[in-house]
Every structure is written in structure tokens, then in C-alpha cells.
C-alpha positions as CSV (number, residue, x, y, z in Angstrom):
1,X,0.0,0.0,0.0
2,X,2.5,2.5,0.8
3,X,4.7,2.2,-2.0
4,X,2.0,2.3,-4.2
5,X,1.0,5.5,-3.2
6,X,4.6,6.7,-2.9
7,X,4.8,6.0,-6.4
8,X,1.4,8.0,-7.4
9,X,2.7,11.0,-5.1
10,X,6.3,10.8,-7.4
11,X,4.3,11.6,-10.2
12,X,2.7,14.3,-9.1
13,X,6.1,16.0,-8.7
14,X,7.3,17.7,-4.9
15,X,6.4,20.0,-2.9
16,X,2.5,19.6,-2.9
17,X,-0.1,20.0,0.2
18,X,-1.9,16.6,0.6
19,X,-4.9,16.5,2.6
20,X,-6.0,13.3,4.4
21,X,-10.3,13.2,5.2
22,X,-11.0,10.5,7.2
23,X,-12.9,9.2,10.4
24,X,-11.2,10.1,13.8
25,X,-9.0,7.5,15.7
26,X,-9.1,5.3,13.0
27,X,-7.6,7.0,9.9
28,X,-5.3,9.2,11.2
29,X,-2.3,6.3,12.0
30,X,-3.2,5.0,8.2
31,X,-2.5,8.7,7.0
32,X,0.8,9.0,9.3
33,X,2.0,5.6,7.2
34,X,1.3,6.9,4.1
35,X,2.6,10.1,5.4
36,X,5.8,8.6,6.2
37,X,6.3,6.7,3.0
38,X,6.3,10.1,1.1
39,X,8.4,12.1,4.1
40,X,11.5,12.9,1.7
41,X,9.8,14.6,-1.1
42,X,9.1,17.7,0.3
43,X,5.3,17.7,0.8
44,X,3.5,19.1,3.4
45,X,0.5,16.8,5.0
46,X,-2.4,17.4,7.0
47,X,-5.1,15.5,8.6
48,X,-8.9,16.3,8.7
49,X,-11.2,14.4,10.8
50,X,-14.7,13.7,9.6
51,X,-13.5,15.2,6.5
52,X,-14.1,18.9,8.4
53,X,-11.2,20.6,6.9
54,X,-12.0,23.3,9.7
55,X,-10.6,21.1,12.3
56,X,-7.2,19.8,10.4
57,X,-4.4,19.4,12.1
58,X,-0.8,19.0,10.4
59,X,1.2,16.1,10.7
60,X,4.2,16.6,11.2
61,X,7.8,14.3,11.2
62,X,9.5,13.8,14.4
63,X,12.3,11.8,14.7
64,X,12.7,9.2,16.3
65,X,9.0,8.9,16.6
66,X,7.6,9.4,12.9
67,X,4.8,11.1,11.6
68,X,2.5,12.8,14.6
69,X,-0.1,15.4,14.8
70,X,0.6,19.1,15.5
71,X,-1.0,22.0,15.6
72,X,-4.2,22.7,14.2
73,X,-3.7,24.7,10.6
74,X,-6.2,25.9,8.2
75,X,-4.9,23.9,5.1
76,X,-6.2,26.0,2.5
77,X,-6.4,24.7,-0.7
78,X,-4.8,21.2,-1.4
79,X,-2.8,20.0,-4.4
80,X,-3.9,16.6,-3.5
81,X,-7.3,15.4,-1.5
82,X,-6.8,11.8,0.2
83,X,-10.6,10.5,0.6
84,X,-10.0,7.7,3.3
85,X,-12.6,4.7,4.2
86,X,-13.2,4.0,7.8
């Protein structure tokens, strides 16, 4: 899974804004993985539960811990809108 969407992300090009939508608790680690597979191309990621981009947070990398939440952002507009199941 991730290096599938590492490899759709490549194509894209760097530096992009990639928005994750997804249920609460149970999306978010599945966007930090996908998050983390993508961590050295430059993009930036955020994470909106219930798909209420008025609450996103960013997700930031911390080493050595990964991929965590941080502060809460107003995203603006994405290059790239992850619809997650859950």
C-alpha cells in the first residue's frame, strides 16, 4: 500500500499539500504511514477528521517517533485530497 502511493505521489512532482479526510481515531495512524512513506519529497500533510477541513491538524515528522499530529492549521487549498474509508 505505501509504495503504491509513494509511487502516485512521485508523479505528481514535490512540494505539494496533501490533505488526508478521514474518520477520527481510525484513519489518522493510516495517513501518518502513508505520510511517512512520502516524508523525503518535500510535501506538506495534513489531517482532517470527519472530513471537516476546519478542524485539520498538520502532521508533522519527528524523529525518532515518525509522523505525529501538530498543531491545528487551516490547510487551505490542497494539491492533492486523500478520501480515506473507515
Amino acid at each position: 500500500m505505501t509504495k503504491a502511493f509513494r509511487k502516485v505521489m512521485e508523479e505528481f512532482g514535490t512540494g505539494k499539500k496533501i490533505l488526508f479526510l478521514g474518520s477520527e481515531a481510525v484513519c489518522l495512524p493510516f495517513a501518518e504511514l502513508l505520510a511517512y512513506a512520502c516524508r523525503d519529497l518535500g510535501d506538506s500533510f495534513y489531517f482532517a477528521p470527519g472530513g471537516e477541513p476546519g478542524k485539520a491538524v498538520e502532521l508533522r515528522y519527528r524523529s525518532p517517533y515518525g509522523f505525529q499530529t501538530g498543531r491545528r492549521v487551516k490547510p487551505g487549498k490542497a494539491d492533492i485530497l486523500v478520501v480515506m474509508g473507515g
